[in-house]
N, C-alpha and C positions, 0 to 999 in steps of 0.2 A: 504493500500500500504506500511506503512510500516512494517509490518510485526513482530510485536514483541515475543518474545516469552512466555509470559504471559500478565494479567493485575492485576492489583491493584488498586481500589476503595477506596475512602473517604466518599463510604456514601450515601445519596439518592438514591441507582440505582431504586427505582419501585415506579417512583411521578403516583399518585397526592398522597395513601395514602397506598401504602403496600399491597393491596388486591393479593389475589392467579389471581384474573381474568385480572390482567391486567401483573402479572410478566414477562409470556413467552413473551408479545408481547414486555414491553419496555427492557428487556437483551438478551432474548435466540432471541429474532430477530436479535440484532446485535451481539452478543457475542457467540453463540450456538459452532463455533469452538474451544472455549478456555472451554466450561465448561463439567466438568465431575461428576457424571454420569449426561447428559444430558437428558431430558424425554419429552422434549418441540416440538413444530411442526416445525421447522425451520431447522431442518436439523440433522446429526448423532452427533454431539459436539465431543468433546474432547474424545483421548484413554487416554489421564492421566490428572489431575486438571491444570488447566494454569487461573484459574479467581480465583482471591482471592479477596472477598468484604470485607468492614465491613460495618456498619450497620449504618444508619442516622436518625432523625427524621422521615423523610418518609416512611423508612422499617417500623416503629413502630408501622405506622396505620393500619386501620382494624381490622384483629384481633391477634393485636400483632405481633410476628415477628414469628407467624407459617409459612405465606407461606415462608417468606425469609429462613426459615433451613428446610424446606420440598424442596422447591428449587434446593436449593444447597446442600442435601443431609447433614447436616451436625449433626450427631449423638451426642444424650446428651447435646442437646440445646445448641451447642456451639457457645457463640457469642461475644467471644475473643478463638485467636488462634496465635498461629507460624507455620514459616513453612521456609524454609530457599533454596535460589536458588545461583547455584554458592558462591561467599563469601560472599553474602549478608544474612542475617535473618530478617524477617523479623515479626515483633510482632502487629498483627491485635486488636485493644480494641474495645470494645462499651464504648463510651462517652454518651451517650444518659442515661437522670435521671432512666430510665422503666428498667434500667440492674437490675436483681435481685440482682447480686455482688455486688452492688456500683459502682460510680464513684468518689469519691474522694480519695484522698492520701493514706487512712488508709482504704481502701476497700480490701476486698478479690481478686478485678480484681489486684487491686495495685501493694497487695503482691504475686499476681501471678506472675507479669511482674518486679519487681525488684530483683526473684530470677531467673528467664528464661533469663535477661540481664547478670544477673551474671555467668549463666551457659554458654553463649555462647560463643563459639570459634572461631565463625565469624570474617571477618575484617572488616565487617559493620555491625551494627546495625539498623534497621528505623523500626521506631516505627508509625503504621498510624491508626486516629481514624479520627471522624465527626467533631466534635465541636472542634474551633481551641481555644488554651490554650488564644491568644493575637488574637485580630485582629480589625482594625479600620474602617470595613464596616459596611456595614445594621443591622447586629446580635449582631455584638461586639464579647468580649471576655467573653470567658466563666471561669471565675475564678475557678474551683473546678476540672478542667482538668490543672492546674498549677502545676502538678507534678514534679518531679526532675528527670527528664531524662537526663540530660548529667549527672550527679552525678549516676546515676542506670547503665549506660555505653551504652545509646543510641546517635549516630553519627549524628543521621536526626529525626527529629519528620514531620508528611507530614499529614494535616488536610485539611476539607472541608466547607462545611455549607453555608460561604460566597459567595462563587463561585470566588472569585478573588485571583489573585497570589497576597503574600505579604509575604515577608522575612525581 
């Protein structure tokens, strides 16, 4: 009802463990209007992309994150991306250890996203991955996604894993 015009994900969207056999039913059943190209039983999806994921522990199992980029169509294993709506940009990572790139500071994924902050002309920034840099739930904090994002020129960092809001 209320109608947004895209979504954006922190992360587990295919519990219990990433399999191809279970994706259509826990996304393209409720999300099949926002995703393009859609290929799943739930209905015609999206004329243009409006679900932008990134990637959790959960996407990870099975066997790896084949069905999550088979899925969501997304070419050359890509499991960090941008994409940018109205004045917002927005920089999708994998937090998750299994990134071939890295996750820490001085990773490949790193210095991807600290020259794509500097390229942007946006007047926001938000930067969203899985595992939250700080957090005082069940998981904790993940030390090695303590990156320097407001220093890289990101406005919002927006993470998941816990499941609880906390700022």
């Amino acid at each position: 009802s209320w109608n947004p015009d895209f979504i954006v994900t922190t992360g587990d969207n295919n519990y219990p463990n990433g399999t191809a056999e279970t994706i259509d039913q826990n996304i393209g059943q409720y999300y099949q209007e926002f995703i393009y190209p859609y290929k799943g039983k739930y209905g015609n999806g999206a004329t243009t992309q409006r679900f932008f994921p990134s990637l959790g522990n959960h996407d990870w199992g099975g066997n790896g994150v084949k069905p999550y980029l088979e899925y969501f169509g997304f070419r050359k294993n890509q499991t960090y991306y941008e994409f940018v709506q109205g004045p917002v940009h927005f920089f999708i990572l994998d937090s998750d250890r299994n990134e071939p790139d890295g996750v820490d500071i001085k990773s490949q994924q790193a210095i991807w996203l600290r020259k794509a902050l500097a390229a942007s002309t946006s007047s926001f920034n938000i930067v969203v991955f899985h595992h939250a840099p700080y957090s005082s739930s069940r998981h904790g904090s993940t030390p090695y996604m303590r990156w320097t994002f407001k220093e890289w020129g990101a406005d919002a960092v927006l993470t998941g894993h816990d499941h609880v809001y906390e700022r």
